[in-house]
C-alpha positions as CSV (number, residue, x, y, z in Angstrom):
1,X,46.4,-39.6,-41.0
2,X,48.2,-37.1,-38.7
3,X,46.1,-34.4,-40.1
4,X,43.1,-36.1,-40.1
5,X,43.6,-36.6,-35.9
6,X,45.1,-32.9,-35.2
7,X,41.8,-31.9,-36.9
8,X,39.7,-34.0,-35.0
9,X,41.7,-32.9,-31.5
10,X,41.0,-29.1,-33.3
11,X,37.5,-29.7,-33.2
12,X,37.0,-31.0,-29.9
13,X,39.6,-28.5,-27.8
14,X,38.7,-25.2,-29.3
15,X,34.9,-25.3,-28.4
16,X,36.2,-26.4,-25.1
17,X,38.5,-23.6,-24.7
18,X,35.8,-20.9,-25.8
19,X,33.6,-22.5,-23.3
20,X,35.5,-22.1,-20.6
21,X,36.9,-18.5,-22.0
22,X,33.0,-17.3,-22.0
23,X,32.4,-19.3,-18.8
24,X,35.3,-17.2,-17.1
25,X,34.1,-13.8,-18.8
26,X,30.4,-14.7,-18.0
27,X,31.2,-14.6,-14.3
28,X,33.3,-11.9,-14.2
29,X,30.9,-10.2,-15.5
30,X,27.9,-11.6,-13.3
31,X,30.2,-11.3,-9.8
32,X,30.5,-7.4,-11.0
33,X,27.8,-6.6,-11.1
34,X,26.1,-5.9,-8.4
35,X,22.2,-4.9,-7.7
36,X,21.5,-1.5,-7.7
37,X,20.2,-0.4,-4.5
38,X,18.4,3.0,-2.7
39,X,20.8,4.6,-0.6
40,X,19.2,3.9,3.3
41,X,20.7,7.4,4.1
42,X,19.6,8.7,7.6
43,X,17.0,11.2,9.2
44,X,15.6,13.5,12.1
45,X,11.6,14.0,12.3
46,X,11.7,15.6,15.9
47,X,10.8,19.1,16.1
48,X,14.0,21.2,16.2
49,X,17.1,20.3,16.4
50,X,18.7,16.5,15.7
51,X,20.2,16.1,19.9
52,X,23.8,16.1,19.5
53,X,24.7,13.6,22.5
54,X,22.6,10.7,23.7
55,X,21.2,7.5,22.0
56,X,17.4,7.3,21.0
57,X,15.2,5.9,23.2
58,X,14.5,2.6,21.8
59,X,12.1,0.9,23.9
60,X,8.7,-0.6,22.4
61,X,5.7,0.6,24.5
62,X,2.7,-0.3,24.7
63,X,-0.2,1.6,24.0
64,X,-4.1,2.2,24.5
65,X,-6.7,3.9,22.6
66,X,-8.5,5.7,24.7
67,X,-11.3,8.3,24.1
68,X,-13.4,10.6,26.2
69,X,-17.2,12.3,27.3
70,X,-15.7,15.7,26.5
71,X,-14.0,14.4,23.0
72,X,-17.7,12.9,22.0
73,X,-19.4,16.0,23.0
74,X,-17.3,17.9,20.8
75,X,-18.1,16.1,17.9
76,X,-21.7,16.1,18.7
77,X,-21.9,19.1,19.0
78,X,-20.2,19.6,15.6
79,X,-22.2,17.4,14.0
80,X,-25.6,19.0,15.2
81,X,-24.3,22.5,13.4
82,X,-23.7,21.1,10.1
83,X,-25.2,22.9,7.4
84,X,-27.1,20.9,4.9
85,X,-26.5,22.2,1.1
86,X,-29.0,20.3,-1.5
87,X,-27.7,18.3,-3.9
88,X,-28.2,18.4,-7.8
89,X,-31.0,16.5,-8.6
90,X,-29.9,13.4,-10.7
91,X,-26.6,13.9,-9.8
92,X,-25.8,10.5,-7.4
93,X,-21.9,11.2,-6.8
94,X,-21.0,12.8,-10.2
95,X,-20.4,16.0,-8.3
96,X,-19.2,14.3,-4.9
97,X,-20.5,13.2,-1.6
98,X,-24.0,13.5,-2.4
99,X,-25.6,15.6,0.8
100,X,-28.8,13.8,1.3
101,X,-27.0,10.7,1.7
102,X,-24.6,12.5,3.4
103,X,-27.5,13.8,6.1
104,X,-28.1,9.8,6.4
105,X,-24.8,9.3,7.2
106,X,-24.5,12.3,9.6
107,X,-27.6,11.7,11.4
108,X,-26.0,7.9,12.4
109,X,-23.4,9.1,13.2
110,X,-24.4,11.9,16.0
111,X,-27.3,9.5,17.2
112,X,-26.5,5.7,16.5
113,X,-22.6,5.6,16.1
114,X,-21.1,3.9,19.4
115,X,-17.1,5.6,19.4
116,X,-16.6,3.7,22.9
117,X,-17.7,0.4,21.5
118,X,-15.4,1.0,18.5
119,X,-12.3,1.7,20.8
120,X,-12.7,-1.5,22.7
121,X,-12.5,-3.1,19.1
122,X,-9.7,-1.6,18.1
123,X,-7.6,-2.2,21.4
124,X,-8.6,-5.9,20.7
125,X,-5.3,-6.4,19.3
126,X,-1.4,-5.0,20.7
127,X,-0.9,-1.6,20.0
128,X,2.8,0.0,20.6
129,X,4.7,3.2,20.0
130,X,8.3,3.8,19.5
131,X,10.5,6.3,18.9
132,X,12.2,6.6,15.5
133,X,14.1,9.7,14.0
134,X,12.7,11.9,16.6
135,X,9.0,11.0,16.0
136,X,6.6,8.4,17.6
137,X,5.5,5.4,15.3
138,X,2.5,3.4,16.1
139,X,1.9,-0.3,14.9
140,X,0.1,-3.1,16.3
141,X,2.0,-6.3,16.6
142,X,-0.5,-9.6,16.4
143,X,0.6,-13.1,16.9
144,X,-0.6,-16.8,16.3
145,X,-2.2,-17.7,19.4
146,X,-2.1,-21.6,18.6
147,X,1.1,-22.6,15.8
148,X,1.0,-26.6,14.9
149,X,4.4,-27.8,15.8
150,X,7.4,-27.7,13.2
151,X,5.1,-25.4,11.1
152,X,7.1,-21.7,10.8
153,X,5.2,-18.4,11.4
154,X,6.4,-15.3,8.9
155,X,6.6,-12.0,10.0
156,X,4.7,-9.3,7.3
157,X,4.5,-5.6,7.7
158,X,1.5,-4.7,6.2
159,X,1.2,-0.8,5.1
160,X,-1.9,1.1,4.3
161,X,-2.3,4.7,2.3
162,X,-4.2,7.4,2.3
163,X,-7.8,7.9,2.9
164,X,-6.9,4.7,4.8
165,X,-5.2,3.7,8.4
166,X,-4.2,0.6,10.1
167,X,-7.7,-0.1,10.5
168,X,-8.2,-1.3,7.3
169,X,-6.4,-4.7,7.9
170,X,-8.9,-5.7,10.7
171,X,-10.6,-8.3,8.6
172,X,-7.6,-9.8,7.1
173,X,-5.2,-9.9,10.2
174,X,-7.3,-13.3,12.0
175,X,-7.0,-14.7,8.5
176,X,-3.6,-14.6,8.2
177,X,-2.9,-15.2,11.9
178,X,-5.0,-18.2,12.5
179,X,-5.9,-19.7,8.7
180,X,-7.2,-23.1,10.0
181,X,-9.6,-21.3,11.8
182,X,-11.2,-19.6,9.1
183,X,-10.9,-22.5,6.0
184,X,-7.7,-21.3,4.7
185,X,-4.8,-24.0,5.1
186,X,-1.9,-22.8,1.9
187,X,0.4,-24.8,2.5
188,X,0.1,-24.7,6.0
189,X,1.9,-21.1,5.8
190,X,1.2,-18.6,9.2
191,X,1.8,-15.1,9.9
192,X,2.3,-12.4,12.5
193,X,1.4,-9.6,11.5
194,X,2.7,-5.9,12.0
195,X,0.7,-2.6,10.8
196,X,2.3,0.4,11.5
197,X,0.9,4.1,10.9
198,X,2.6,5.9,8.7
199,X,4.1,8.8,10.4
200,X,1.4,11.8,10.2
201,X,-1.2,9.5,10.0
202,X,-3.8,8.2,13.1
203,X,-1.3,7.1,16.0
204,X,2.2,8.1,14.8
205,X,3.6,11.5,15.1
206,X,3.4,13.7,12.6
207,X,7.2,14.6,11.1
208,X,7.9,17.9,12.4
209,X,10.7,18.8,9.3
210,X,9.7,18.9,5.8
211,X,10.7,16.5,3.2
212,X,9.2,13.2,4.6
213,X,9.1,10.8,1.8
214,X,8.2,7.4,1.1
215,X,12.1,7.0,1.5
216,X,12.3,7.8,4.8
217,X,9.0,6.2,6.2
218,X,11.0,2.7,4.5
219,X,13.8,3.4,6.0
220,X,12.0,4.0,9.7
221,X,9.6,0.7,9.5
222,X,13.0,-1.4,8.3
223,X,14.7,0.0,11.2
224,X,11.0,-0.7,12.9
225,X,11.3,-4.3,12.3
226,X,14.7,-5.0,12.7
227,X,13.9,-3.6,16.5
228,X,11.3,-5.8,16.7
229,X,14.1,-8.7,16.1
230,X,13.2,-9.6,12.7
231,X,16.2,-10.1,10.0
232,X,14.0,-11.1,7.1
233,X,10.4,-10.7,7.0
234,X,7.6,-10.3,4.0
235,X,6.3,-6.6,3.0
236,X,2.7,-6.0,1.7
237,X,1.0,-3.2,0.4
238,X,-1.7,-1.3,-2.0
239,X,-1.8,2.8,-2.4
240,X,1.3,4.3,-0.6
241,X,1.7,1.1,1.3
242,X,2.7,-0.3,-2.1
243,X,5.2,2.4,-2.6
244,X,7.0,2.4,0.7
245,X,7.0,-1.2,0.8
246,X,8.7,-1.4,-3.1
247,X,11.2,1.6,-1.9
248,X,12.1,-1.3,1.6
249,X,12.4,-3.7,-1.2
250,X,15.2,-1.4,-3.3
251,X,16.7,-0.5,0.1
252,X,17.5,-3.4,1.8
253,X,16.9,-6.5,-0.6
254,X,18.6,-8.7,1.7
255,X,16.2,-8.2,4.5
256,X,13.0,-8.6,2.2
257,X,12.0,-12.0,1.9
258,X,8.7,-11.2,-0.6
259,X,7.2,-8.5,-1.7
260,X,3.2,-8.2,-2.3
261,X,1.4,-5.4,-3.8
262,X,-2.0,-4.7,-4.6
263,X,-1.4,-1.6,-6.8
264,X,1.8,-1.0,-8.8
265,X,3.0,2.1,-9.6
266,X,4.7,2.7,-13.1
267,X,5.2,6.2,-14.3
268,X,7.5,5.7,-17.3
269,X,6.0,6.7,-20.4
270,X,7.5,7.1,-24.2
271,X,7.4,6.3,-27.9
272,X,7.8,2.2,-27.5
273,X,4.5,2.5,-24.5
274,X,3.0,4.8,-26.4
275,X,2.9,2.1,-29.5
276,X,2.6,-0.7,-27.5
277,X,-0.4,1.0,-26.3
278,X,-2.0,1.1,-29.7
279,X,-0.6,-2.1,-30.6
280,X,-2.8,-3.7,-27.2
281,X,-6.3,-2.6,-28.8
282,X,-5.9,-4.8,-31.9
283,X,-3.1,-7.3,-31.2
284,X,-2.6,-7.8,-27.5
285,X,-1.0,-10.9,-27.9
286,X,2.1,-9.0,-29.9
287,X,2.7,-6.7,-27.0
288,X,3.0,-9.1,-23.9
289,X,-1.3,-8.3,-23.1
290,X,-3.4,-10.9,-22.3
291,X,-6.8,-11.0,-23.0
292,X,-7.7,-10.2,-19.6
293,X,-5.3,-7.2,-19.7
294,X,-6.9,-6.0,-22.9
295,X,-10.4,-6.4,-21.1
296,X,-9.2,-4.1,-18.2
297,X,-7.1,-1.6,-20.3
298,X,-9.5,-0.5,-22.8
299,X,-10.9,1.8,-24.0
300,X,-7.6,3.4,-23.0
301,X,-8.4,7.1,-23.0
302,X,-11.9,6.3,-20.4
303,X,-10.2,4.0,-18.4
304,X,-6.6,5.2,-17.9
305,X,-7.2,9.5,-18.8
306,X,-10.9,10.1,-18.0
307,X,-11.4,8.2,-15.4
308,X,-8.3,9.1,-13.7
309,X,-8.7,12.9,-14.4
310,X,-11.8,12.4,-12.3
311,X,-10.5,10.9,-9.2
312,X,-7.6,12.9,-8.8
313,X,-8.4,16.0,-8.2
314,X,-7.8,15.6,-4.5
315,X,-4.3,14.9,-5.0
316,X,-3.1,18.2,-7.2
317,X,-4.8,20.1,-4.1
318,X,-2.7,17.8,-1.6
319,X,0.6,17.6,-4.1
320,X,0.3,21.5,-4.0
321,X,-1.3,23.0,-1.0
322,X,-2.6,20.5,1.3
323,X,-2.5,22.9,4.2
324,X,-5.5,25.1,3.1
325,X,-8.0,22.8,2.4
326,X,-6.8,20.6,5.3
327,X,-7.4,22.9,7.8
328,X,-11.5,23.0,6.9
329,X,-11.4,19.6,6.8
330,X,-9.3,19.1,10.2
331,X,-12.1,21.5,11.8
332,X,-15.5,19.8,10.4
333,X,-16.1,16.3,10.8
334,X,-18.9,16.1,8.1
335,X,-16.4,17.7,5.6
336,X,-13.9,15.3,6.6
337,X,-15.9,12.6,6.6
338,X,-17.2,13.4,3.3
339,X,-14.1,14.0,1.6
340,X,-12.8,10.8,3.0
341,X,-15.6,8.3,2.7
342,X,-16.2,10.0,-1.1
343,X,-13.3,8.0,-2.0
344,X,-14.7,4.5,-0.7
345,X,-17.4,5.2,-3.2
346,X,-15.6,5.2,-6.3
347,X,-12.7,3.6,-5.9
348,X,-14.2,0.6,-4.5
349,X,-16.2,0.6,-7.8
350,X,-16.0,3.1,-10.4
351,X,-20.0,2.5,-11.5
352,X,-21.3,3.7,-7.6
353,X,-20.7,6.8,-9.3
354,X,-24.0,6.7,-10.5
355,X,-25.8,5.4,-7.1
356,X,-27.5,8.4,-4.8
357,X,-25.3,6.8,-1.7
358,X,-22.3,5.8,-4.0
359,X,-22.9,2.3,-2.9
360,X,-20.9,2.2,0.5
361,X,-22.9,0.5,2.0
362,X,-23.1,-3.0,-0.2
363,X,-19.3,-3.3,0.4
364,X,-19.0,-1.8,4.1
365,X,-21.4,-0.9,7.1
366,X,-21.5,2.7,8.3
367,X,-19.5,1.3,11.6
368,X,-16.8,0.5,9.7
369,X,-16.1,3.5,7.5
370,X,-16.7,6.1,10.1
371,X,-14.5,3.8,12.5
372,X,-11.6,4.7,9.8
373,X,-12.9,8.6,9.6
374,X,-12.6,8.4,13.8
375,X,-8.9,7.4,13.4
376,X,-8.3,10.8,11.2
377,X,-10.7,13.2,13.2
378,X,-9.7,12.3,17.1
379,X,-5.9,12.7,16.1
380,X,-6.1,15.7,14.0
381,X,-4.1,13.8,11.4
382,X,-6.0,14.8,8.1
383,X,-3.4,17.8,7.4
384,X,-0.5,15.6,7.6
385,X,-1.6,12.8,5.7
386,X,-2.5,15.0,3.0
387,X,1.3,16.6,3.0
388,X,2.4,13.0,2.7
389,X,1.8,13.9,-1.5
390,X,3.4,17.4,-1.3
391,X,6.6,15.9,0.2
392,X,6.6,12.9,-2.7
393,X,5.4,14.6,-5.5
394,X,7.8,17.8,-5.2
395,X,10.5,15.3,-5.8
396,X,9.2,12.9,-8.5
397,X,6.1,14.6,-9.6
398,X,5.2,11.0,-11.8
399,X,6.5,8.7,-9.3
400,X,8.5,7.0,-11.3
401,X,12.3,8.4,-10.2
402,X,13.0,5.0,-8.3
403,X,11.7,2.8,-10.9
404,X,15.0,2.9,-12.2
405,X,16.0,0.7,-9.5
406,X,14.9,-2.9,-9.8
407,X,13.0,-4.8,-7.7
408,X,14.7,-8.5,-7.6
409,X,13.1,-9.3,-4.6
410,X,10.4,-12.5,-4.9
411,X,7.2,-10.3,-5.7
412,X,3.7,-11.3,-6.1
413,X,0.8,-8.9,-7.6
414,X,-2.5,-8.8,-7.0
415,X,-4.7,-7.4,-9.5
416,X,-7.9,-6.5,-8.7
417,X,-10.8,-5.7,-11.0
418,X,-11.9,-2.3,-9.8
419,X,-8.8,-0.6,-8.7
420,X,-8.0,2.7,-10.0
421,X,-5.6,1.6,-12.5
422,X,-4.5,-1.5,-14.1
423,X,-0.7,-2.1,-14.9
424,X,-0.7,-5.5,-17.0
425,X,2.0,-7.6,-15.8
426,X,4.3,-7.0,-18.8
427,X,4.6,-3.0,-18.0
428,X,5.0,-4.2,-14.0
429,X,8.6,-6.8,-15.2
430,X,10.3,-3.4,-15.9
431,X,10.3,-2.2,-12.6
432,X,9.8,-6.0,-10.8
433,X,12.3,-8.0,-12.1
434,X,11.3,-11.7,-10.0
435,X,7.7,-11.8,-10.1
436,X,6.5,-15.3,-8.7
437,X,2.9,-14.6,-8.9
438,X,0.9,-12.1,-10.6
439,X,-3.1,-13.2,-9.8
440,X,-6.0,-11.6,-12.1
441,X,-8.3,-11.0,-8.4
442,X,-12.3,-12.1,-9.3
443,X,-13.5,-9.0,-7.7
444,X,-12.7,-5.8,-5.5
445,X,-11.2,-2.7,-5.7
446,X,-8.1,-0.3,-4.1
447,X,-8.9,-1.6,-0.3
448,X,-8.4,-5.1,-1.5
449,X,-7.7,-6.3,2.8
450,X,-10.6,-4.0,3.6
451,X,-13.2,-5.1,1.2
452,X,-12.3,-8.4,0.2
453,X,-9.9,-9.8,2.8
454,X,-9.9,-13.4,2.1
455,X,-9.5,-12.9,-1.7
456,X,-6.6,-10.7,-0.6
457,X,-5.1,-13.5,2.5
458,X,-5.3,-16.6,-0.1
459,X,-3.2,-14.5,-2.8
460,X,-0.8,-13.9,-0.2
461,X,-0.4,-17.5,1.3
462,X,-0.1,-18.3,-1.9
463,X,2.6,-16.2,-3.2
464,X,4.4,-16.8,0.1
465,X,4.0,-20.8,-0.2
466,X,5.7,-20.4,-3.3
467,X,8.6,-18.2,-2.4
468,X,9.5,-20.7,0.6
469,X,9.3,-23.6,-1.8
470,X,12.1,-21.8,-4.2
């Protein structure tokens, strides 16, 4: 009988004990380990010299757009000595910008383009500079002008790329602002929004040292927001926007409250992608793919090597020497414009290829896109947004050298149809570790806010409705 009940007190304490044994261990383990993070590190940007005594000036001023008769007579005067080369015929944009579209383009823009009307739309919202590491960083600041009582507004940095600028978030910035207004109430969530330039781009200064990474632009628009007064505030971001904004999110977790991305870089490659790849064609479902993902993946070598062959040449000649052909570009405004609005074309959709005006105009009036091209041409900023990918991809020629620190951060993707490449949500958990939402977008391309900013503001209130509810 004894037996019988020290065998019966066996069975119940020694699962006990190993509980609580592993329970200990478990969170010994757990409380070690801590989240891997990206060093913040530090930086000077000024020309010369860091200044050995004396704080930074740290005051926010404002700022004004502000154009003139001589800058307009310049560029007229430009644009009446272009010189016309014919195009292939057949050819639509296989070969590029295709010049008798381009003469269209030209020819509104020397006689019908209004660059004084456009400034007065684009000092419509707050514009401000700063000083940060020696350099001058431009954002515009834009708040609610009417928020509901008890209801609390979010602060998001939104951050553009390249052949792109502030600009871009126009459309999207009254949606996110002011949502009743325009049909949109998720969850009753309201922003206010901050769009910065990254430094060598439009407004901000130009770094004056070399090695000005995606790194250090994260570092400078954290250090942006926290003197703005913000301690935690949402990121978004597509092209390098989506870059710096992951690299604040590996930096300073703590501060990030959500993370949003319209393009997701992941450069690892290897045997178990390389099979998972061939695997996706006929069994999608074995490898994580859904069948949307198969749909957008394949046929694998047109979609993710052809394809991307073709669109990239622009970024070998800025990865490599971006000075050379920047300085033709930085001198002709039809070249520029050109090499710029070449990339609205096809990466908006990859079938304008075949259209003589590369379709621009279904997704974008001329007003708009040449509005952008202003931004690049009366700041003389096309030479050092182009060495933005010569300082990144010296160091991490695949991009992939911080992917091997985790995002944990809430994160929601949005994956749109037409964008250059498409990174099935499966591929994206290795680098994203917490991702809340992960939307399959109806329609649109890489400048999701520009071309399709509702899609773009509904995915975002709804990702961010969600992370608040958690």
């Amino acid at each position: 009988l004894r037996s019988f009940e020290y065998s019966q007190k066996n069975a119940v304490l020694v699962p006990a004990a190993a509980l609580g044994v592993g329970g200990v261990l478990l969170y010994w383990l757990r409380s070690g380990r801590k989240i891997k993070t990206i060093d913040m590190g530090d930086g000077w940007w000024g020309s010369g010299e860091r200044p050995l005594k004396g704080k930074e000036d740290a005051s926010i001023r404002p700022f004004k757009i502000e154009t003139s008769d001589k800058e307009i007579e310049d560029l007229h005067r430009r644009l009446d000595q272009f010189r016309f080369t014919p195009h292939v015929e057949g050819a639509a944009f296989h070969y590029g910008f295709n010049s008798s579209y381009l003469r269209k383009v030209v020819a509104y823009w020397r006689n019908q383009f209004d660059w004084h009307k456009q400034v007065e739309m684009l000092n419509k919202y707050p514009h401000f500079h700063t000083t940060i590491e020696g350099i001058d960083i431009h954002f515009i600041h834009v708040k609610p002008s009417y928020v509901p009582n008890g209801r609390a507004v979010q602060p998001l940095l939104m951050v553009h790329g390249w052949p792109g600028s502030f600009y871009e978030f126009y459309k999207i910035i009254p949606l996110l602002t002011e949502p009743a207004k325009h049909g949109l109430n998720e969850g009753d969530v309201v922003f206010e929004v901050i769009c910065p330039s990254i430094p060598g781009y439009g407004f901000s200064e130009a770094p004056h040292q070399k090695e000005f990474d995606s790194i250090a632009t994260a570092r400078i628009f954290h250090k942006l927001m926290n003197r703005l007064g913000f301690k935690e505030y949402y990121l978004q971001g597509g092209d390098w926007g989506s870059r710096i904004t992951t690299n604040m999110a590996q930096m300073l977790p703590q501060s990030v409250k959500g993370l949003h991305l319209n393009l997701v870089f992941i450069g690892r490659q290897g045997l178990g992608r390389l099979i998972c790849t061939m695997l996706g064609a006929y069994v999608p479902w074995l490898v994580g793919f859904s069948r949307e993902d198969a749909r957008r993946f394949y046929p694998f070598m047109q979609k993710n090597v052809y394809d991307v062959l073709r669109e990239s040449g622009y970024l070998h000649i800025q990865a490599t020497k971006p000075d050379t052909a920047g300085c033709g570009l930085n001198d002709s405004p039809v070249g520029l414009a050109a090499y710029i609005l070449e990339k609205f074309s096809t990466w908006t959709d990859k079938s304008f290829l075949h259209k003589d005006d590369g379709g621009l105009e279904s997704k974008y009036s001329l007003d708009e896109l040449l509005t952008n091209v202003m931004i690049y041409w009366v700041t003389s900023s096309i030479v050092s947004s182009m060495r933005y990918y010569k300082e990144n991809f010296a160091k991490d020629p695949d991009l992939s050298a911080h992917n091997r620190v985790g995002v944990y951060v809430p994160t929601g993707i949005a994956a749109f149809p037409q964008e250059i490449v498409h990174v099935p949500r499966v591929w994206a958990k290795d680098v994203y570790k917490n991702i809340i939402t992960y939307s399959y977008m109806p329609r649109g391309g890489h400048f999701a806010a520009f071309e399709e900013p509702k899609l773009l503001a509904q995915d975002i209130m709804q990702f961010v409705q969600k992370v608040e509810q958690l």
